[in-house]
N, C-alpha and C positions, 0 to 999 in steps of 0.2 A: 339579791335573792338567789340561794343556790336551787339548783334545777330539782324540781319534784317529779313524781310520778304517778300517775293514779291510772284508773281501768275502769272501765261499765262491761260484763260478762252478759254477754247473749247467748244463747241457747243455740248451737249448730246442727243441722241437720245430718242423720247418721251418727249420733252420740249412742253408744253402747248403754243401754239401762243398768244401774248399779244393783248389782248383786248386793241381795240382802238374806243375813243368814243372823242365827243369833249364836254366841260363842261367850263362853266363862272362862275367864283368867286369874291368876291372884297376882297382886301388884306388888314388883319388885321381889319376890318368892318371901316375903313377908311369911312365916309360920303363922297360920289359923288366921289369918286376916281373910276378909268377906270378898267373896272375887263378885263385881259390877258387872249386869251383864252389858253384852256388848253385840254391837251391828255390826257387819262388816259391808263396806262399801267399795267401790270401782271408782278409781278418778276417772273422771270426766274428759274429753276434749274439747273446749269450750275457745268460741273467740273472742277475744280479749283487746278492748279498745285503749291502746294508749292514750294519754291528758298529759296535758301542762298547768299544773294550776299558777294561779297567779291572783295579784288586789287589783282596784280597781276604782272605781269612781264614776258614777253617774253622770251625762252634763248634757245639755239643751245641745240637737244640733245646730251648725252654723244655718240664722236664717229663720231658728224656731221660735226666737222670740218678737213677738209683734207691740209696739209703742205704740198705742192709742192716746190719738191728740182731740184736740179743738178747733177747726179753722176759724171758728167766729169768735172775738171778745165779750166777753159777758160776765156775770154772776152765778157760780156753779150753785144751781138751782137744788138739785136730789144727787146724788150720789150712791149706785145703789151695792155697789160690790165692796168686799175689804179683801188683805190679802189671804191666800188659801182659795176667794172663794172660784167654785166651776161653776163656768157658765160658756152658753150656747150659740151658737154664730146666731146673726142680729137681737143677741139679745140687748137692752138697754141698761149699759151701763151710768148715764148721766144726763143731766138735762141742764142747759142753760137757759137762763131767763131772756126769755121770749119778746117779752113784751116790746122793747126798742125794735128789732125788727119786724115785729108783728104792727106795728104803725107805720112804719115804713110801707110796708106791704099794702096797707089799705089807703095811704098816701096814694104810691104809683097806681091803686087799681083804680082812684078817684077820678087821677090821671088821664088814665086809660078813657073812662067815661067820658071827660071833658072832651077829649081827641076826637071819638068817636061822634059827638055832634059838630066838631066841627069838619068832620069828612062826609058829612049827611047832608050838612047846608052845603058846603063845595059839589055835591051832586046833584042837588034841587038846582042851585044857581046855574051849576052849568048846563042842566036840562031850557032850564026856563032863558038862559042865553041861545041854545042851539032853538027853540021854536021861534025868538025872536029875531034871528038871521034869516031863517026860513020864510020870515015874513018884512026879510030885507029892511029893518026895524034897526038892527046895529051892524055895524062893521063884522067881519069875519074874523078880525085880531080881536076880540071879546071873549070870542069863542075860545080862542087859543089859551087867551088870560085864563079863563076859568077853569081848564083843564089841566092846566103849569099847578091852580092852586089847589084842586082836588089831590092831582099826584103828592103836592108837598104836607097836606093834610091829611093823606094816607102814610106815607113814608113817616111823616112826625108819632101814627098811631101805631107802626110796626116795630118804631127805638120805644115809645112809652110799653108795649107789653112786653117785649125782651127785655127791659129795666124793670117789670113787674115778675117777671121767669128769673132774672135775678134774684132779687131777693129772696122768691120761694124757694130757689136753692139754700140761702144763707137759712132761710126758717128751718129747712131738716139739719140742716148743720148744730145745730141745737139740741137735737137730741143724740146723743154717743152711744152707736151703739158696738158689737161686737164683732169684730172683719171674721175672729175663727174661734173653730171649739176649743176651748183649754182652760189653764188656770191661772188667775192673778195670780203675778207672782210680786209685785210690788203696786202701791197707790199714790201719787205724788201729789195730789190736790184732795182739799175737804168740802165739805157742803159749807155756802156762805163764803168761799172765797172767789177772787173777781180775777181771771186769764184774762191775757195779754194776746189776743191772736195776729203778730206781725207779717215778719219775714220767715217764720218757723211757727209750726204748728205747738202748742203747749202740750206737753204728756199729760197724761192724767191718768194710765193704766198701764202697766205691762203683761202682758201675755203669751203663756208658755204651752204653746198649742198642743192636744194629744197625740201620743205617739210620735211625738216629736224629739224622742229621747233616745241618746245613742250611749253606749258602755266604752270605756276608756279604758281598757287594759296596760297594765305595766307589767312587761314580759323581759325574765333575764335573760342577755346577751346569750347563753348557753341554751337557752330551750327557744329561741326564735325563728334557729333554723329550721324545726319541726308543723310551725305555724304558718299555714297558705290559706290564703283566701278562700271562703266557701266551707271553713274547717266550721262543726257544730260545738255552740257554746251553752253552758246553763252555768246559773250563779244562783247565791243570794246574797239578803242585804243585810245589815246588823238588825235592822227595823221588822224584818222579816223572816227570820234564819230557819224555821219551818217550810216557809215555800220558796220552792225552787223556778228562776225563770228562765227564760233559751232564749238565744238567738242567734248568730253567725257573722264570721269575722267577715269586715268588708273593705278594709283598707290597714296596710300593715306602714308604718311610720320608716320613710328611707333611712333616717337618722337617730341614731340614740338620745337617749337623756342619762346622764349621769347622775344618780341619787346617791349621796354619803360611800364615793367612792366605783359604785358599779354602775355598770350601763345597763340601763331597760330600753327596752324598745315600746311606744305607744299602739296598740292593738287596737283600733275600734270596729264594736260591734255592734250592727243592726238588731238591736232588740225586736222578739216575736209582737205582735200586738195583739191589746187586752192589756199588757201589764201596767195597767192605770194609778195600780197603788205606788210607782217607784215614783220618786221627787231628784230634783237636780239634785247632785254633791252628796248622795247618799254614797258607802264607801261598799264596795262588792267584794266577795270571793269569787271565784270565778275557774271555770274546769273548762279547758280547749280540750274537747278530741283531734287529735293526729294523726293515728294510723291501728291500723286492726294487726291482729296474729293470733293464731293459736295457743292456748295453752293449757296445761292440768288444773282442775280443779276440785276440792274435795269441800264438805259441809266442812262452815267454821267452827263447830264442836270439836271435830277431830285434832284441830290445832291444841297444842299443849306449850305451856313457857316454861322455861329450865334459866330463871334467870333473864339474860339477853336473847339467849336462843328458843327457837323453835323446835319441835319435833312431833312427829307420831307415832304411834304403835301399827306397826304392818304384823300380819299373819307369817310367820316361815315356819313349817315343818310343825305345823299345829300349837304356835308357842308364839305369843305377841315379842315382837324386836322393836326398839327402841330405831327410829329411822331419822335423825337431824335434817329438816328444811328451810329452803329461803324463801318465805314466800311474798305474795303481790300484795296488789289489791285486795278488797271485802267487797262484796254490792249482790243484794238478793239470795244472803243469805252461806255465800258460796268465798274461797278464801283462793286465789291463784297461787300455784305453787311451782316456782321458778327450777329450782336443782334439791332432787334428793327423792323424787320417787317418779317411777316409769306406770303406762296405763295399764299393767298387767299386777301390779301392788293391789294386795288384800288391804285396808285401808281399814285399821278398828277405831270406832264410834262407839264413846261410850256417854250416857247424861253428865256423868260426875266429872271428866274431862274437858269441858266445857270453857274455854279462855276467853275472858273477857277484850275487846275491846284495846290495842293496845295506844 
């Protein structure tokens, strides 16, 4: 990619207001031809923002995208997303068939109830052992007994409800829902099929969280040096080429990549947020500003084409001069003009003048 150039013109403070006068001429000393009237204008001092353009490419940061699984084996019950769709941290995206561990669950809580009487009778008993010590009625090692068997009839009720807080865990496991905000970007299971939940958790979603999207510049070798961190960036997309989006370089690639001969350097840029409409692997234009400077600027009417070249009409000695320019940038209206006229040029503007667009 050989090196381009571009400019955004801001408006400086202490810009001399353009004289505006109206002036009739006849074009080219043409005999009886209709002479257009005309403005005459002041170039401008205006600062003038170098760019780099360059392409570019959309792509998920490292990290942005999240693989939603299954811990529990089951029957994918509902299924409620496809790809494309957004959706919202814990939303529900799936449900597995419940029911095997929902029996389970009221197995251990059965459990739990069995246990529970027999730590009630281990209390009665050894109530009604400690009064009949008291009335020297049994041994003092009864007493002992029945307290060993309360402890192990409580201890047996504290493994049955942490085995019943199990399961309830594995019961929410069953419903899938969303760790963050974004977009499916892929679905790997259907409704009616039966996950395998092992040594790995089963995918069943992928998700490409918002704002989670960084811009990939491919900058050539020659315009790389101009490119520092923190430099302002706007693009668009082919999807979008009316609106324009920002945001700023934040890591510049130590090493090149070689496309079809040339070296790019990889730019990435921290996209503004809000820009919700871009998708991964959309391809960018993309404008780095650089660095500021001063420069002339006159309305782009005034520019005229002679072929390759440019030119305008300056005022001298009451008689428009034909004046050869090189000029910049276009933006808001306004055309930079690099060598071929100074800010004390009479500058003629005429409607019929008017160069399109080159």
């Amino acid at each position: 990619m050989k090196p381009l150039r571009a400019a955004a013109l801001a408006a400086a403070p202490g810009v001399a207001a353009a004289g505006v006068g109206l002036w009739a001429w006849r074009s080219g000393g043409s005999a009886g031809a209709a002479a257009p009237a005309a403005r005459v204008v002041m170039p401008n001092r205006r600062a003038v923002a170098s760019s780099v353009l360059a392409t570019g490419v959309v792509r998920p940061r490292v990290g942005a995208e999240v693989r939603v699984g299954s811990q529990v084996s089951g029957i994918v019950e509902e299924l409620n997303v496809t790809v494309g769709s957004h959706v919202q941290q814990d939303e529900v995206l799936a449900r597995i068939d419940s029911r095997g561990i929902a029996a389970r669950r009221a197995q251990a809580l059965a459990q739990v109830a069995v246990i529970e009487q027999d730590v009630a009778r281990a209390r009665v008993e050894k109530s009604r052992v400690e009064r009949l010590v008291e009335r020297q009625l049994v041994a003092a090692s009864v007493v002992e007994d029945r307290k060993l068997d309360l402890a192990g009839a409580e201890a047996r009720l504290e493994k049955s409800r942490r085995d019943a807080a199990v399961i309830d865990t594995d019961l929410t496991y069953t419903v899938i829902r969303a760790p963050i905000t974004g977009t499916v970007a892929s679905v790997t299971t259907q409704k009616g099929e039966t996950v395998a939940a092992s040594f790995t958790a089963p995918t069943f979603v992928t998700i490409i969280g918002d704002d989670a999207l960084q811009l990939v510049a491919l900058v050539d070798e020659t315009d790389i040096g101009a490119v520092a961190l923190g430099n302002p960036v706007t693009f668009t997309v082919e999807a979008y080429p009316a609106e324009e989006f920002a945001g700023r370089v934040e890591r510049i690639a130590p090493r090149g990549t070689i496309i079809s001969g040339v070296v790019n350097y990889e730019v990435m840029v921290a996209i503004a947020p809000g820009a919700t409409r871009l998708k991964p692997d959309m391809t960018a234009n993309i404008r780095i500003g650089t660095a500021e400077s001063e420069a002339l600027v006159i309305p782009n009417e005034a520019i005229q084409r002679d072929g390759p070249d440019r030119f305008v009409f300056v005022e001298e000695g009451g008689k428009p001069v034909r004046r050869d320019v090189t000029i910049g940038a276009r933006q808001g209206g306004q055309t930079e003009v690099r060598r071929g006229l100074s800010a004390t040029d009479r500058v003629l503007v005429t409607a019929a003048a008017t160069e399109s667009t080159p």
